[in-house]
C-alpha positions as CSV (number, residue, x, y, z in Angstrom):
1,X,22.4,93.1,180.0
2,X,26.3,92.4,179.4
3,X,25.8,89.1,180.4
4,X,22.1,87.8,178.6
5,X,21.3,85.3,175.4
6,X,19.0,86.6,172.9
7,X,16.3,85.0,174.0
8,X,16.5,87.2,176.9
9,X,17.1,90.0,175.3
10,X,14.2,89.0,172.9
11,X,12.3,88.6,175.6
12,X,12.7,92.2,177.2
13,X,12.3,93.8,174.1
14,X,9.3,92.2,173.4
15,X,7.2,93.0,176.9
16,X,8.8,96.8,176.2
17,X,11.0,96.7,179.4
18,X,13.9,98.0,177.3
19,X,14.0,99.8,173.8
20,X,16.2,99.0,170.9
21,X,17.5,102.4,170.8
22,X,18.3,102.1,174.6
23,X,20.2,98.7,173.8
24,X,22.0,100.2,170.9
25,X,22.5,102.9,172.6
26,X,24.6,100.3,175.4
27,X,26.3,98.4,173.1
28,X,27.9,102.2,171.3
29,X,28.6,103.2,174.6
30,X,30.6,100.4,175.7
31,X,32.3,100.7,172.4
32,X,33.3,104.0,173.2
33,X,34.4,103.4,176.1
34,X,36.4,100.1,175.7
35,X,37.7,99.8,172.1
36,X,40.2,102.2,172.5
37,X,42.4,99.7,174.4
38,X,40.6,96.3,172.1
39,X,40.7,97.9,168.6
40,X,37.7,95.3,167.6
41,X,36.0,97.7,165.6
42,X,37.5,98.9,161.8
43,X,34.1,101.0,161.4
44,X,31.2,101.7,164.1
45,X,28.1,102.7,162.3
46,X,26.9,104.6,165.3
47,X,24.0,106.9,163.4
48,X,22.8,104.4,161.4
49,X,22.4,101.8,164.0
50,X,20.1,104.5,166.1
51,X,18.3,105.3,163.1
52,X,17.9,101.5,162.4
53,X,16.9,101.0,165.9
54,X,14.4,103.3,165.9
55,X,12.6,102.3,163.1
56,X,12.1,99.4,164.8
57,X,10.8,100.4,167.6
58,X,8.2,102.8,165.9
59,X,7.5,99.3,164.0
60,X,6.6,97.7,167.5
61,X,4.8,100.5,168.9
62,X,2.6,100.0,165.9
63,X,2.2,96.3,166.3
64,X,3.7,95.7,162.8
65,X,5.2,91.9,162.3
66,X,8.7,92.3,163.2
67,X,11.9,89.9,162.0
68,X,13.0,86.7,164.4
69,X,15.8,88.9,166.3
70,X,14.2,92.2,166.2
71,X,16.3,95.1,167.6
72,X,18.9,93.3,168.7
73,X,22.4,94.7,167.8
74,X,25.0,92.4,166.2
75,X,28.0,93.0,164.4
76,X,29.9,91.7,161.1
77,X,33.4,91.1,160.4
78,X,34.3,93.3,157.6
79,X,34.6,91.1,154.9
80,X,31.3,90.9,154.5
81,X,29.8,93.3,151.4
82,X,27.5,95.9,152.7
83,X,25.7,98.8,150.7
84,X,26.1,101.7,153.8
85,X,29.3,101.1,155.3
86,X,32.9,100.6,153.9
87,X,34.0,97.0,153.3
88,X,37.8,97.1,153.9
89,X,38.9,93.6,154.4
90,X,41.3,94.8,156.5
91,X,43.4,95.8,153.6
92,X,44.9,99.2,152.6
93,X,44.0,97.6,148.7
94,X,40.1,98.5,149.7
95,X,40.4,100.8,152.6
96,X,38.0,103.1,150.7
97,X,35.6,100.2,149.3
98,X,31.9,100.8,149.4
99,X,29.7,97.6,147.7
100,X,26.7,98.3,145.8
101,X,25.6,95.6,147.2
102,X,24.7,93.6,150.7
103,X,25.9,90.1,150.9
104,X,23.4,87.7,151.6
105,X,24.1,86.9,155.1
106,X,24.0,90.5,155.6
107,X,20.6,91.0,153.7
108,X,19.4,87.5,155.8
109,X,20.2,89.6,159.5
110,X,18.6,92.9,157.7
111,X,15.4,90.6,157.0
112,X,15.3,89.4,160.5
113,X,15.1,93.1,162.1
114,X,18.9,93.3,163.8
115,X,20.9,96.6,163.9
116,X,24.5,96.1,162.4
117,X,26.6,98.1,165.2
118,X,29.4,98.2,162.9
119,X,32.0,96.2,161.2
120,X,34.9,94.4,162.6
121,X,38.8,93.9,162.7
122,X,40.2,91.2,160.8
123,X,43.3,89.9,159.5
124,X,44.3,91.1,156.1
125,X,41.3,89.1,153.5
126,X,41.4,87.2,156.7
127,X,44.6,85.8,156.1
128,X,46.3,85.2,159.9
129,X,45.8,83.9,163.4
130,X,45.9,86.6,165.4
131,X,44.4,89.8,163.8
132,X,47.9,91.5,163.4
133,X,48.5,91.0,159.3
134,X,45.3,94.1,158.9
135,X,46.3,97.8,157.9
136,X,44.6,98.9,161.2
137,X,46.3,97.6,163.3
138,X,46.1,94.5,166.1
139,X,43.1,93.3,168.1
140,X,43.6,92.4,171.2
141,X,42.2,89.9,173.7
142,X,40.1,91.6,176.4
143,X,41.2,88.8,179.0
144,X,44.8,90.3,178.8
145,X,45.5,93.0,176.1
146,X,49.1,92.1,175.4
147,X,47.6,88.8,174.2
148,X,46.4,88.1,170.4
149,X,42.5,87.6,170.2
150,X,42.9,84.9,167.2
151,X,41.9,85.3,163.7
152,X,41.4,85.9,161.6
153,X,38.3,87.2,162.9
154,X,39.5,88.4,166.1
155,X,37.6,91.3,166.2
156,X,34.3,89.3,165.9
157,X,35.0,86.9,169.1
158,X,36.4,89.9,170.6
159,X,33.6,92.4,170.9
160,X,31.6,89.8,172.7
161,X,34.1,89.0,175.3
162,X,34.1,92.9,176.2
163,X,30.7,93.8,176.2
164,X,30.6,95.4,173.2
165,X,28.3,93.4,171.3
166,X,25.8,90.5,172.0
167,X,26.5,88.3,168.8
168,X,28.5,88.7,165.9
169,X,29.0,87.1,162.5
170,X,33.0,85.8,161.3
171,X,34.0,83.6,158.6
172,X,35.8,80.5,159.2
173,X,38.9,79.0,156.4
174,X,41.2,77.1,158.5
175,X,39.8,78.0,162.2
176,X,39.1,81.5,161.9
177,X,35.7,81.4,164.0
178,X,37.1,78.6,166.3
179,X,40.0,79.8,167.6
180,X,39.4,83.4,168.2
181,X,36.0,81.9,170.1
182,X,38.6,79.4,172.5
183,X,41.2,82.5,173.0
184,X,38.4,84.8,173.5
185,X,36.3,82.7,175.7
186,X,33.1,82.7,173.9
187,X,30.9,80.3,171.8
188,X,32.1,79.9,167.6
189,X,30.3,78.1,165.3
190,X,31.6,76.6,161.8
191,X,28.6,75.5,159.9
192,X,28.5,72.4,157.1
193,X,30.1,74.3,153.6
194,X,27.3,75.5,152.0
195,X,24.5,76.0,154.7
196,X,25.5,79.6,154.8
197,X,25.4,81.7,151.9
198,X,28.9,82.9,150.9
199,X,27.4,85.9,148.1
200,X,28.8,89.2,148.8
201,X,31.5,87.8,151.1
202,X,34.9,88.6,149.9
203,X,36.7,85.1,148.3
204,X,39.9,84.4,150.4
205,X,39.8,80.1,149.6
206,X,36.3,79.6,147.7
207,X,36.2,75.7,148.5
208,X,37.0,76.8,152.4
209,X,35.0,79.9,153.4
210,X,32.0,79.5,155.8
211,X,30.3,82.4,157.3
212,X,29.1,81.2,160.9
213,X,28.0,82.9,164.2
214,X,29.8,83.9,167.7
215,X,27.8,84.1,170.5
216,X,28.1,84.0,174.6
217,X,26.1,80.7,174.4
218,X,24.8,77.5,172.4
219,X,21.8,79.4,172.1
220,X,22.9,82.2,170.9
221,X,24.6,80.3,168.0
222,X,21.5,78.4,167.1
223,X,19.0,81.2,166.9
224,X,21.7,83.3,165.2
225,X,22.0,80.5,162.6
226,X,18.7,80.5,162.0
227,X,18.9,83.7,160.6
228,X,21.9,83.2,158.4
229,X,21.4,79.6,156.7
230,X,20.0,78.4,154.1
231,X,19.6,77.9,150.1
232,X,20.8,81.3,148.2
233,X,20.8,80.4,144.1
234,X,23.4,83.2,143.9
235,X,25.5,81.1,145.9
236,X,26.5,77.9,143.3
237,X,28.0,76.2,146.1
238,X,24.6,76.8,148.4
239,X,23.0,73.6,149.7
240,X,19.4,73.1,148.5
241,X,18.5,71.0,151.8
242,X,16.0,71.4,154.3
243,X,16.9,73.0,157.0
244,X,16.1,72.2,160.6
245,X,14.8,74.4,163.5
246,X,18.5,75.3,165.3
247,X,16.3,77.8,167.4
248,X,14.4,74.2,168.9
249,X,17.2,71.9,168.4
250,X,19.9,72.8,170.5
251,X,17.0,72.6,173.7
252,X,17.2,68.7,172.8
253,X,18.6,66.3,175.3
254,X,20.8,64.1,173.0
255,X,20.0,60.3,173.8
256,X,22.7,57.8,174.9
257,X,25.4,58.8,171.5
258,X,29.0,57.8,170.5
259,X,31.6,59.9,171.4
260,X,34.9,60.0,169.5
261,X,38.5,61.1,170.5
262,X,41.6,60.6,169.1
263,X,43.9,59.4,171.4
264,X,47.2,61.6,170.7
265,X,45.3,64.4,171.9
266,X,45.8,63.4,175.2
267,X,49.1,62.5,174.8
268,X,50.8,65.0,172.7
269,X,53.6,67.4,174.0
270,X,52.8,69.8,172.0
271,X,49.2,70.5,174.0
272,X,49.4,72.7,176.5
273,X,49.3,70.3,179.9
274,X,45.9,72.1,181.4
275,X,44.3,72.3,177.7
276,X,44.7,67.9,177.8
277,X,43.2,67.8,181.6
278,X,40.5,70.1,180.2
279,X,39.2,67.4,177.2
280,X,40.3,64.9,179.5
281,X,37.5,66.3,182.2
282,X,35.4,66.9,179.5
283,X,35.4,62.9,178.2
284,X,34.9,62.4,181.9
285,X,31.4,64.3,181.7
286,X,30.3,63.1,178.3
287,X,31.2,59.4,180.1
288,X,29.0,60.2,183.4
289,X,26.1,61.6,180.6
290,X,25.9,58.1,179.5
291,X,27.5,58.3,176.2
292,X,30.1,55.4,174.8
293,X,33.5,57.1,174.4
294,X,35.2,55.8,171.1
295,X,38.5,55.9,170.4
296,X,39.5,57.0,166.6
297,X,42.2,55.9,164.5
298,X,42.9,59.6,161.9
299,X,45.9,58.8,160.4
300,X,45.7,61.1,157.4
301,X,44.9,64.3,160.2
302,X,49.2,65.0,160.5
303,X,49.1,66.1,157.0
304,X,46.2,68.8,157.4
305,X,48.2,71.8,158.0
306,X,50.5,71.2,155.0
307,X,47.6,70.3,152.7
308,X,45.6,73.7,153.9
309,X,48.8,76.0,153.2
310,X,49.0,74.3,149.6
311,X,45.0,74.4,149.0
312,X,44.0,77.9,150.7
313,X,47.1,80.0,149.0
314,X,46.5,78.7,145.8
315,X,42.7,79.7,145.8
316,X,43.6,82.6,147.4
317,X,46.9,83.4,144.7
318,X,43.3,83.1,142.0
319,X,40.7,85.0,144.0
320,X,43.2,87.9,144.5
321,X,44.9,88.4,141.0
322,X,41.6,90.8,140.5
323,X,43.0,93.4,143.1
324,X,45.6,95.0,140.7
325,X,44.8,98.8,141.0
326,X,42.8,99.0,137.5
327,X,39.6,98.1,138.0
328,X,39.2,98.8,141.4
329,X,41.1,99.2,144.9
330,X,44.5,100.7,145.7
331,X,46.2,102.5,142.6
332,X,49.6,103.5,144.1
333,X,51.0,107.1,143.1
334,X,54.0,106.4,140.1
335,X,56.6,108.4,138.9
336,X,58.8,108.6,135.6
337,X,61.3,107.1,137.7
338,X,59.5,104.0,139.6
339,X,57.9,103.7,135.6
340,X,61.5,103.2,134.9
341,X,61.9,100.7,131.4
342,X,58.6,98.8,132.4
343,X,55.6,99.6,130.6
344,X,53.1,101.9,132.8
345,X,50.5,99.2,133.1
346,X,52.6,96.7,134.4
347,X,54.7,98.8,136.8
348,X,51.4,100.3,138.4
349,X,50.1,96.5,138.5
350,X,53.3,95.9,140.5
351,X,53.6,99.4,142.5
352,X,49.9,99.2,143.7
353,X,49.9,95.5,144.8
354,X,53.1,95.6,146.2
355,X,51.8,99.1,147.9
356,X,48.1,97.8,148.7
357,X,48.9,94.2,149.9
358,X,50.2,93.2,153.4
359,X,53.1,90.9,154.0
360,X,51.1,87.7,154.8
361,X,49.1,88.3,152.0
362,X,51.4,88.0,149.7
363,X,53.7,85.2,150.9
364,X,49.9,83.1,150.3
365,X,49.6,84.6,147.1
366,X,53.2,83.6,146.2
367,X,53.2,80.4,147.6
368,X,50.1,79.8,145.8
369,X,51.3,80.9,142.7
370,X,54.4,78.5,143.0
371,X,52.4,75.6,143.6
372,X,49.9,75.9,140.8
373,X,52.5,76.7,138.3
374,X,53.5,74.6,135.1
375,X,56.0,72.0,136.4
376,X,54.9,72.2,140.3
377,X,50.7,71.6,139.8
378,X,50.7,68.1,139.9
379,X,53.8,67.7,142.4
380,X,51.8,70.1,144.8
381,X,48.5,71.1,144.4
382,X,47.1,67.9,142.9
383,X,48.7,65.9,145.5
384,X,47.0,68.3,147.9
385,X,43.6,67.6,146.5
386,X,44.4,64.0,146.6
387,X,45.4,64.3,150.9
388,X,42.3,65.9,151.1
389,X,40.1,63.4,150.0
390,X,41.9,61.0,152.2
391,X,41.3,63.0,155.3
392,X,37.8,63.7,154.3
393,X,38.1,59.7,154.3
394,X,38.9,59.6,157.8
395,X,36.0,61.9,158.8
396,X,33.9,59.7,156.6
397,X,35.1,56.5,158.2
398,X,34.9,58.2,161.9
399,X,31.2,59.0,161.8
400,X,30.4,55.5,160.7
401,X,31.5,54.8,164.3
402,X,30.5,57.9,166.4
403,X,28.1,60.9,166.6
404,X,31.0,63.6,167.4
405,X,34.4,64.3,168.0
406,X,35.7,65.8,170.8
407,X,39.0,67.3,171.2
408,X,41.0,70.7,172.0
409,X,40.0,74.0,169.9
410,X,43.6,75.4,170.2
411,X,47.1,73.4,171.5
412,X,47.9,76.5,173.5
413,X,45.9,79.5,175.0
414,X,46.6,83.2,173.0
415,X,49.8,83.8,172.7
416,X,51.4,87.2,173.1
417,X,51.2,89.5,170.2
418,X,54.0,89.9,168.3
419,X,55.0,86.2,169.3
420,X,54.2,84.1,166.1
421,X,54.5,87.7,163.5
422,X,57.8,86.9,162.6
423,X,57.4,83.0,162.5
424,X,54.6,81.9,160.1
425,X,55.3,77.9,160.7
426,X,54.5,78.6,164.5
427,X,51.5,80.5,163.4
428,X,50.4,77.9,161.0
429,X,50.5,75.3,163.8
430,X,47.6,77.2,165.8
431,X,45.4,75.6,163.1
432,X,46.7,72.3,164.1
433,X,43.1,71.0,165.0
434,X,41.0,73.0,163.3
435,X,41.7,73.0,159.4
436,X,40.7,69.5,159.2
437,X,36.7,70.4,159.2
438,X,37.2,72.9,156.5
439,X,38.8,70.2,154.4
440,X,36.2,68.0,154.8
441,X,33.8,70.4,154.7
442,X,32.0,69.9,158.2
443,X,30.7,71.8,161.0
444,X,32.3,72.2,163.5
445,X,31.9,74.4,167.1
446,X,34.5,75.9,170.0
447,X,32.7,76.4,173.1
448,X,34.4,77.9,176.3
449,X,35.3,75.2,179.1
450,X,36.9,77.2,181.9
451,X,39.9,79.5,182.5
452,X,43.7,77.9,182.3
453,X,45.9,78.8,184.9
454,X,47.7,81.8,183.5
455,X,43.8,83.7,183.7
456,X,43.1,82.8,179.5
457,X,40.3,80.8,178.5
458,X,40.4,77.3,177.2
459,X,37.6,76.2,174.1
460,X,36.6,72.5,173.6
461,X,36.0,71.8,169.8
462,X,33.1,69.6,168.9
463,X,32.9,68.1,165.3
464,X,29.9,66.1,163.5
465,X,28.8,65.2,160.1
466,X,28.1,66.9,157.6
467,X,24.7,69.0,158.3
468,X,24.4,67.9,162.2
469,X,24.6,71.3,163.0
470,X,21.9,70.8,165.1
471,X,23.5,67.6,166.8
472,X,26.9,69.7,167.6
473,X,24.2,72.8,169.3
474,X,22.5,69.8,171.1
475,X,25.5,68.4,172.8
476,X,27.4,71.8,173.2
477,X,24.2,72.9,175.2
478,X,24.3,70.0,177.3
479,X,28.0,70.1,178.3
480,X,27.1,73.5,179.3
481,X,24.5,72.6,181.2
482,X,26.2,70.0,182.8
483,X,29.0,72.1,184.2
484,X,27.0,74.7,184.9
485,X,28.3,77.3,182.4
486,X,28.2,80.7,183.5
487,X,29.1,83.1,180.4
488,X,31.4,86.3,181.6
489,X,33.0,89.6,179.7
490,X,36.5,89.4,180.5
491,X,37.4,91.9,183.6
C-alpha cells in the first residue's frame, strides 16, 4: 500500500478490497508512529479524516456518484485556508488562525471526495529552504533525519517519502515544491501561474505563488492536478483556458521532440559531481529515445537569484504589512514600560510583529521595504521587473527551439540542518535553478532519478512552456519508464 499510485489505490477502493476508513486508518497510523522523529505534520485531523472517510464509504455502499479520487487520503501544506482546521502558516503571528473559509484548491480536493489527513510543516509564510524558519520547529528528511527536507514545503514532500501520506498539495515561489520533491526523493510539480487557483492561499509573493501537487509518481501528479486546476473568477490572476485531460496525457508517448540543456550545467563547479553525471545520463536516455538534444544559450538566467530576492521580498514586505496584531493574529502582551514615550498603537504594532514574526521573515520584509522605498524603487525594484522580463525573454526565445529543458533540480543534495540557518546567501543559492520558472511564469516538474552516493536522492527538473503541463507529465512518465523507476519510502 506504502508503495502504490492512485490509480491503484483507486482501483482497490473501487472493487471494495480495501475501505477508506481502513486506508485512513494506515496513513494515521504511520503518522503516529513515524512523525515523532520527521515533524511533517503541524496539525493531524485524525477524527475528522475517519468521519470523512466514512461518509464516503456509506456513499459507496449506496452506489451514490462519488468524486474522481474518492477516499483517498492526501494532505495540505498549511498555508492553505481551511474552515475545520487551524491555518498557521507556520507562524506564531497565526498559530491560533481558523479561516471561515476553504481555499479553492481545498474546496476543488473536497469536491473530488479525498480525506485531508491533516496539514503540514512549512517554513515561516513559506519563506526558507529547508523548513527550519517555522515556530514548530524543523522537518526533517526521512532518508537521513539530520538532513533538511527543503522548503519551504518540506513537510509536504516529506510525508510521502515516509509513508505517511500518498499525495499531498505544496506551493511553489522560488522552488518550494521542487526542491523538497529532489531532497525528498519524490515527484513535485510546479504548474503554469494561474492554472491553479491561488484563493484562500495565504499571499507570500502574489505574482509568484503556484499551488501544485507531490506525488510518488508522474501519475500521481497528473490525476492530482486534475483535481486542483482550472478557472476560479475569485482568483483575478486565474487562467480562463481550457484545460487538458492530465489524468490521459501523461500515458502519451511523446514523438521524436527537442530537448534543451544549457551547457554550464554540466560544467559548473558549483554542481555537485554525481548530480552533473546524473543529467548527463539522463541526456544520454532522452538521446537513445530519439529526441534532438539542443544546446541553449540563457544568458540573463545568472541574474535570477538576485532579481527573485528583490521581487519576492517586496511582495512579500506588501502582502504582510496586514499582520500587525489589530485586526487579526498575534497581539503581544505590553506594559507601561515597553509602551514607554510611543503611542500604544504603534508600540503594540511594533511589540506584536517583532514578537509574532520569525527572523527570516522579517529580513524579506525589510529588504523589501528598502527596495520599494522612495529613492531606491527605481534603482531596485524596477530594475528587477525589467531582468525579469529579460529572462522570461530567454525562456521565450528557448522554446522557439525546443520542447523542454532539462537540467538539475538542486546543485547539491539536502544539506544538514542547521548548515545554511546562519547563512542566508548559501541558502538563497539552493534556488539557483529553480526561481527562473517562477519568474517566467512556467511549469515546471522535479522527478526523482536515483540515489547519490552519500544514500540522498538526486531530482532531475524538467521545464516547458507555458501550459504544457501535460507535455512535462508526458516526458517525466517516459524517463521513468525508461529507467525503470521504482518509487521507495525512505528506510
Amino acid at each position: 500500500m506504502d508503495f502504490a499510485s492512485l490509480s491503484t489505490i483507486s482501483r482497490l477502493l473501487s472493487n471494495r478490497e480495501i475501505s477508506s476508513r481502513e486506508l485512513t486508518q494506515h496513513y494515521l497510523d504511520r503518522i503516529s508512529q513515524k512523525d515523532a522523529s520527521i515533524n511533517a505534520f503541524i496539525h493531524v485531523a485524525g477524527e475528522l479524516a475517519i468521519a470523512r472517510a466514512n461518509e464516503i464509504d456509506e456513499r459507496r455502499t449506496k452506489g451514490h456518484s462519488l468524486g474522481l479520487l474518492a477516499g483517498i487520503p492526501i494532505a495540505i501544506k498549511d498555508i492553505f485556508c481551511t474552515h475545520d482546521m487551524p491555518t498557521t502558516c507556520g507562524s506564531r503571528m497565526l498559530k491560533d488562525y481558523l479561516s471561515p473559509f476553504d481555499a479553492e484548491v481545498i474546496r476543488r480536493i473536497r469536491s473530488a471526495d479525498m480525506v485531508i489527513l491533516g496539514k503540514t510543516n512549512l517554513d515561516e509564510f513559506a519563506m526558507g529552504g529547508s523548513t527550519e524558519t517555522g515556530f514548530t520547529g524543523p522537518c526533517h528528511n526521512p532518508w537521513n533525519v539530520e538532513s533538511t527536507s527543503g522548503g519551504s514545503s518540506g513537510g509536504s514532500a516529506a510525508c510521502i517519502a515516509s509513508g505517511m501520506a500518498p499525495v499531498s498539495i505544496g506551493t511553489d515561489t522560488g522552488g518550494s515544491i521542487r526542491q523538497p520533491a529532489a531532497y525528498c526523493g519524490v515527484c513535485g510539480l510546479k504548474p503554469t501561474y494561474g492554472r491553479v487557483s491561488r484563493y484562500g492561499l495565504i499571499a507570500y509573493a502574489s505574482s509568484l505563488d503556484q499551488a501544485g501537487p507531490f506525488g510518488q509518481t508522474v501519475e500521481d501528479l497528473a490525476l492530482l492536478l486534475q483535481v486542483i486546476a482550472g478557472h476560479d473568477a475569485k482568483d483575478s490572476t486565474s487562467l480562463s483556458l481550457p484545460m487538458p485531460d492530465y489524468a490521459a496525457a501523461f500515458m502519451e508517448s511523446p514523438k521524436k521532440m527537442r530537448v534543451g540543456m544549457v551547457p554550464s550545467h554540466l560544467e559548473s563547479p558549483g554542481v555537485d559531481r554525481e548530480i552533473r553525471q546524473h543529467l548527463k545520463n539522463t541526456i544520454d536516455i532522452f538521446r537513445n529515445l530519439g529526441h534532438e538534444i539542443v544546446e541553449l544559450d540563457m544568458p540573463h538566467q545568472q541574474y535570477a537569484i538576485p532579481t527573485y530576492y528583490i521581487v519576492a521580498p517586496s511582495e512579500a514586505s506588501s502582502n504582510l504589512s496586514r499582520y500587525d496584531g489589530a485586526h487579526y493574529g498575534f497581539r503581544a502582551p505590553l506594559s507601561r514600560t515597553e509602551i514607554g514615550d510611543e503611542s500604544p498603537l504603534v508600540a503594540m504594532y511594533k511589540h506584536s510583529r517583532s514578537l509574532g514574526l520569525g527572523m527570516e521573515v522579517k529580513r524579506r520584509i525589510m529588504l523589501g521595504t528598502y527596495t520599494l522605498s522612495a529613492g531606491y524603487y527605481d534603482a531596485y525594484y524596477l530594475k528587477a521587473l525589467k531582468v525579469r522580463r529579460l529572462i522570461r525573454n530567454d525562456y521565450d526565445a528557448a522554446f522557439q527551439k525546443v520542447d523542454v529543458i532539462v537540467g538539475p533540480t538542486t546543485p547539491s543534495t539536502a544539506f544538514q540542518l542547521g548548515e545554511k540557518l546562519n547563512d542566508p546567501v548559501q541558502m538563497y543559492l539552493e534556488d539557483l535553478f529553480t526561481v527562473g520558472a517562477n519568474l517566467a511564469g512556467i511549469p515546471a516538474i522535479s522527478i526523482p532519478s536515483g540515489l547519490h552516493s552519500n544514500g540522498l536522492p538526486i531530482g532531475i527538473q524538467l521545464q516547458a512552456a507555458p501550459l504544457a503541463e501535460d507535455k512535462l507529465l508526458a516526458v517525466a512518465h517516459a524517463y521513468h519508464r525508461e529507467i525503470d523507476y521504482q518509487p521507495s519510502i525512505a528506510p
